[in-house]
C-alpha positions in Angstrom: 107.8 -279.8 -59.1 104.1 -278.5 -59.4 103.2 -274.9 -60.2 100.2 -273.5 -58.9 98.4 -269.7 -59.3 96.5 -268.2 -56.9 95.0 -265.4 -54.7 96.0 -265.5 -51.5 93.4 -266.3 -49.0 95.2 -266.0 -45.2 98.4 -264.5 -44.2 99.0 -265.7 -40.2 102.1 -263.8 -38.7 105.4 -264.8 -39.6 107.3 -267.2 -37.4 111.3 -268.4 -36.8 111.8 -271.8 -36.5 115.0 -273.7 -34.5 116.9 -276.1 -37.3 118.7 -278.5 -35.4 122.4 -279.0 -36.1 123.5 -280.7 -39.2 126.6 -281.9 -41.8 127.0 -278.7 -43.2 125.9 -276.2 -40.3 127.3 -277.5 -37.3 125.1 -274.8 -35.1 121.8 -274.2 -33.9 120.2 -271.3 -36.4 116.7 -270.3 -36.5 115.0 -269.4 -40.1 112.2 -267.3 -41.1 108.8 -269.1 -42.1 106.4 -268.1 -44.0 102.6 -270.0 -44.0 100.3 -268.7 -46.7 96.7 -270.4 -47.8 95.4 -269.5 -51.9 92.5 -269.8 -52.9 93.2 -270.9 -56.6 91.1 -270.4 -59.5 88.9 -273.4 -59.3 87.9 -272.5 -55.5 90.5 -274.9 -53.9 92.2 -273.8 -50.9 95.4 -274.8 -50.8 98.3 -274.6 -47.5 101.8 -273.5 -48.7 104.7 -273.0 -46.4 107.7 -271.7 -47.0 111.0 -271.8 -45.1 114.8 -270.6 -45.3 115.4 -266.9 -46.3 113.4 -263.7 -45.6 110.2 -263.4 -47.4 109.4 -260.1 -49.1 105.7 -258.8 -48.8 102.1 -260.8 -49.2 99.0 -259.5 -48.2 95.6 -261.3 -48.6 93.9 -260.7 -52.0 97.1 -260.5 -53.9 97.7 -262.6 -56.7 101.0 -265.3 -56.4 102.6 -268.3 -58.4 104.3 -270.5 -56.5 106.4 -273.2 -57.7 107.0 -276.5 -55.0 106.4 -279.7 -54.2 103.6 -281.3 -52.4 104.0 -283.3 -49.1 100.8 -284.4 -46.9 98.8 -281.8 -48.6 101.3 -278.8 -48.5 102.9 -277.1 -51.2 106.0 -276.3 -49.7 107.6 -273.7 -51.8 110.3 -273.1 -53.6 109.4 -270.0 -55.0 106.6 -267.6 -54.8 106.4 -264.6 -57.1 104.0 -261.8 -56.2 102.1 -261.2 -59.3 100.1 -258.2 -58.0 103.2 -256.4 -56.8 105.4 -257.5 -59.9 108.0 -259.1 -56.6 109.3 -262.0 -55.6 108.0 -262.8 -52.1 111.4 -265.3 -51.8 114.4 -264.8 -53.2 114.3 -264.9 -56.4 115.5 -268.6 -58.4 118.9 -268.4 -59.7 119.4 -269.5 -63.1 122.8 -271.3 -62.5 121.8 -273.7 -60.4 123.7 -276.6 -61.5 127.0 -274.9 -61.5 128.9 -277.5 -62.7 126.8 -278.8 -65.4 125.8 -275.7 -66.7 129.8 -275.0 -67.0 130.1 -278.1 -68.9 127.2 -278.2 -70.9 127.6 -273.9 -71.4 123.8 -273.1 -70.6 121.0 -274.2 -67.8 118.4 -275.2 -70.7 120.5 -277.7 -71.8 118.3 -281.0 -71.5 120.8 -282.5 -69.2 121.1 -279.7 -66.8 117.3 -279.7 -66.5 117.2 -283.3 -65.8 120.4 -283.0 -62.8 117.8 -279.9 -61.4 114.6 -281.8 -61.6 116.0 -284.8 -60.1 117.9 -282.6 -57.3 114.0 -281.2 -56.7 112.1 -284.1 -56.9 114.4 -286.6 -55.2 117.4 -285.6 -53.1 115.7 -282.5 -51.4 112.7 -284.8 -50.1 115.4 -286.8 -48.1 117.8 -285.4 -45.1 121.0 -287.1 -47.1 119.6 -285.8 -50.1 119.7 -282.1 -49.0 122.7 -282.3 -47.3 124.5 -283.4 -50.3 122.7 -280.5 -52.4 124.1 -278.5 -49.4 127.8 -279.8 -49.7 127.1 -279.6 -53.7 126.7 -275.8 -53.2 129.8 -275.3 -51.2 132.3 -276.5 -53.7 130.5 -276.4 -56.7 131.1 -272.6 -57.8 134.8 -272.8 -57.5 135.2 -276.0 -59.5 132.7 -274.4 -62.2 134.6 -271.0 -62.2 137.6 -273.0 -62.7 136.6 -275.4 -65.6 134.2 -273.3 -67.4 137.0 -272.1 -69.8 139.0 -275.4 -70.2 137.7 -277.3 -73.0 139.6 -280.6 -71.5 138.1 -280.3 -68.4 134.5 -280.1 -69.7 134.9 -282.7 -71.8 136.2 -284.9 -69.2 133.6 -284.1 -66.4 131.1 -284.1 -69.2 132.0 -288.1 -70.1 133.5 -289.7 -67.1 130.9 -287.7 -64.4 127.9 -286.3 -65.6 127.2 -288.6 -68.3 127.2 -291.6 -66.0 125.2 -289.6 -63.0 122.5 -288.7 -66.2 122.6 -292.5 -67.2 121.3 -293.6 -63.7 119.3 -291.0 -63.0 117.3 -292.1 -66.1 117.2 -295.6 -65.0 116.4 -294.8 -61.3 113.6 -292.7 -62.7 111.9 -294.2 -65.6 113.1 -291.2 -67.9 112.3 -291.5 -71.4 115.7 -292.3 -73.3 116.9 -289.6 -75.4 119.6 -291.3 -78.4 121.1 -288.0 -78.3 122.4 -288.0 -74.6 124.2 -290.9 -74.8 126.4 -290.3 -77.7 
């Protein structure tokens, strides 16, 4: 996940774009898209595109941060905040992303929780099996989190026989540096 600060340079009108049927959303649905070029502070231009809820306002000279990942020399975003406005131009990031392991672990700063959300960014949203797990994540995940978030047996045992393993090889698959502490 890159983060990048900018003016932005070119606003073309907004467009809706057809998703084709998948796992999770068995219908045809059309999305909003946004396209937006900065000019950043060391004169690059940069393209960022932006799809899958209603953008709030940009204009060109304003000031925006946008957090995303590049792909062919597109920042597809994630987020973009609105600096000049004090506004999110998406929706704004939730905090709880990982329900589960924020349940478990009792906070999203926890250095595991991070790790599950960078690797969900980095990884499985860059691949079509990959998001529509993070989709079918999102559909059961708040009601087992609202459900074990209060159980101290539960979290423990989610904590030790699921997330520590998923942690473990997501270390390995990526190269992470070890942390002693993690594995204890």
């Amino acid at each position: 996940m890159i983060e990048i600060t900018g003016e932005v340079d070119y606003v073309p009108e907004r467009e809706q774009q057809i998703m084709a049927p998948g796992l999770i959303r068995p219908n045809h649905r059309t999305i909003p898209v946004l396209r937006l070029r900065i000019r950043t502070a060391s004169g690059n231009l940069m393209q960022i595109l932006h799809k899958g809820d209603y953008p709030g306002d940009v204009t060109i000279g304003h000031e925006v941060v946008i957090k995303g990942i590049e792909k062919g020399g597109v920042i597809h975003a994630k987020s973009i905040f609105n600096k000049t406005t004090n506004s999110w131009v998406t929706k704004k990031p939730r905090a709880f992303d990982c329900f589960i392991a924020t349940a478990v672990y009792g906070s999203p700063m926890v250095e595991e929780v991070i790790l599950l959300k960078n690797y969900r960014d980095n990884y499985l949203l860059n691949k079509k099996i990959g998001r529509n797990l993070v989709n079918f994540y999102y559909l059961i995940s708040p009601s087992i989190a609202s459900k074990i978030k209060d159980n101290n047996f539960f979290k423990t045992s989610i904590r030790i026989f699921i997330l520590l393993p998923i942690i473990k090889l997501i270390k390995i698959f990526t190269n992470a540096p070890r942390n002693k502490e993690i594995f204890r």
